[in-house]
C-alpha positions in Angstrom: 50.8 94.7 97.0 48.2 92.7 94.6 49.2 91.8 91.4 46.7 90.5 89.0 48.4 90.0 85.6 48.1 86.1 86.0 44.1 86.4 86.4 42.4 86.0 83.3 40.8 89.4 82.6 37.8 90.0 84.8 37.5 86.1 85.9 38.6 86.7 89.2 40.1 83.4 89.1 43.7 82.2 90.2 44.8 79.1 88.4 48.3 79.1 90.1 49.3 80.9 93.5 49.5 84.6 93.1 50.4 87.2 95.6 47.5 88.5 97.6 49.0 91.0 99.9 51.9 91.5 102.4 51.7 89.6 105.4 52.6 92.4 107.2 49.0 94.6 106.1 46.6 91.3 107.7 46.1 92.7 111.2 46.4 90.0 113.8 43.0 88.2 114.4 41.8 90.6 111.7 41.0 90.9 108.0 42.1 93.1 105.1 40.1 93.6 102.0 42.0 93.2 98.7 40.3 93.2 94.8 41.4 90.8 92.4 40.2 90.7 89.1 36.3 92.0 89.3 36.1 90.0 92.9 36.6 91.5 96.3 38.1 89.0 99.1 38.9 89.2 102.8 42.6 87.8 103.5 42.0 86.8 107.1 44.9 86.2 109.7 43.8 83.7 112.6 46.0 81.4 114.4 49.3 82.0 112.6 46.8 81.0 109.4 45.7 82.9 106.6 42.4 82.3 105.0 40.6 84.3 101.9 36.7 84.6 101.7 35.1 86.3 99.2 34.3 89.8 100.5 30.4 88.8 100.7 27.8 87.6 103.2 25.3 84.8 101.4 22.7 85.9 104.1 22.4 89.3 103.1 25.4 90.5 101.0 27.8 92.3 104.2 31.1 93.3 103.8 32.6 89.8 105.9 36.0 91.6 106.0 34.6 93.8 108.3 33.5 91.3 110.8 35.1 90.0 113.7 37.3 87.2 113.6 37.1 84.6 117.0 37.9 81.2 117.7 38.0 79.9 113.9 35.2 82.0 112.9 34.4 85.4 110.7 31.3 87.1 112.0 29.0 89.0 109.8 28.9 92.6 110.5 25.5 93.1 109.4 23.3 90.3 111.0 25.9 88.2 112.9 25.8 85.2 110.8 29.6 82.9 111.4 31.8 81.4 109.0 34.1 78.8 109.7 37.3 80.0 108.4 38.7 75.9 107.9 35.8 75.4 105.2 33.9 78.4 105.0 31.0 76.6 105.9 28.0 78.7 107.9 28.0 78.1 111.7 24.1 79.9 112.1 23.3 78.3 108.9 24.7 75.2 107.7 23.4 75.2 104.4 25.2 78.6 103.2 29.0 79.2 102.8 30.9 81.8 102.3 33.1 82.5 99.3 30.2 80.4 96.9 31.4 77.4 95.3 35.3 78.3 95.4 37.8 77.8 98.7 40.8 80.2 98.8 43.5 78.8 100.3 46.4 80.6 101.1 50.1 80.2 101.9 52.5 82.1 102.9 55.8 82.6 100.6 58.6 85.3 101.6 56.3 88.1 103.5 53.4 87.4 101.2 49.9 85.6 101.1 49.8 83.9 98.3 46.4 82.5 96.8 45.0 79.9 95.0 41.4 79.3 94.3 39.6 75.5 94.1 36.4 74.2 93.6 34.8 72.1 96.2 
């Protein structure tokens, strides 16, 4: 379930944690796609962690929720460019990022991620 009634309308922004999704719908080593606000994102599980990316390659605008997830990394379907999942920060190209100048980070609170968005 996503709920967005906290998000101020069409920011996309999360000034306190809100509920993402169910734990339960984040494959394993995997990513599901969820919209909040105007904004797509990819709620990653890895690890026993959960990350959230924007939805969005910098390189060339692929769907990164669609990408393969391996050894702290998202891959970019598209043209293979990696993401570190810790700080979003590109492994083929150290001057992008993923998820522009905001880091989701995400707990986990009674069978649900649970979201908060930060500037770096």
């Amino acid at each position: 379930m996503v709920r967005r009634k906290k998000l101020r309308a069409g920011a996309g922004n999360m000034s306190e944690r809100e509920k993402i999704c169910a734990v339960a719908e984040v494959p394993a080593d995997g990513a599901k796609c969820v919209t909040l606000g105007e904004r797509e994102f990819a709620v990653i599980a890895h690890g026993g962690k959960f990350y959230a990316v924007e939805n969005f390659c910098p390189h060339k605008g692929g769907p990164l929720g669609l990408g393969q997830v391996k050894n702290g990394t998202i891959t970019c379907p598209w043209h293979r460019f990696r993401f570190e999942l810790e700080t979003g920060k590109s492994v083929t190209n150290p001057a992008m990022r993923a998820c522009g100048r905001r880091l989701i980070t995400v707990g986990l609170s009674t069978g649900f991620a649970r979201g908060r968005s930060r500037r770096r």
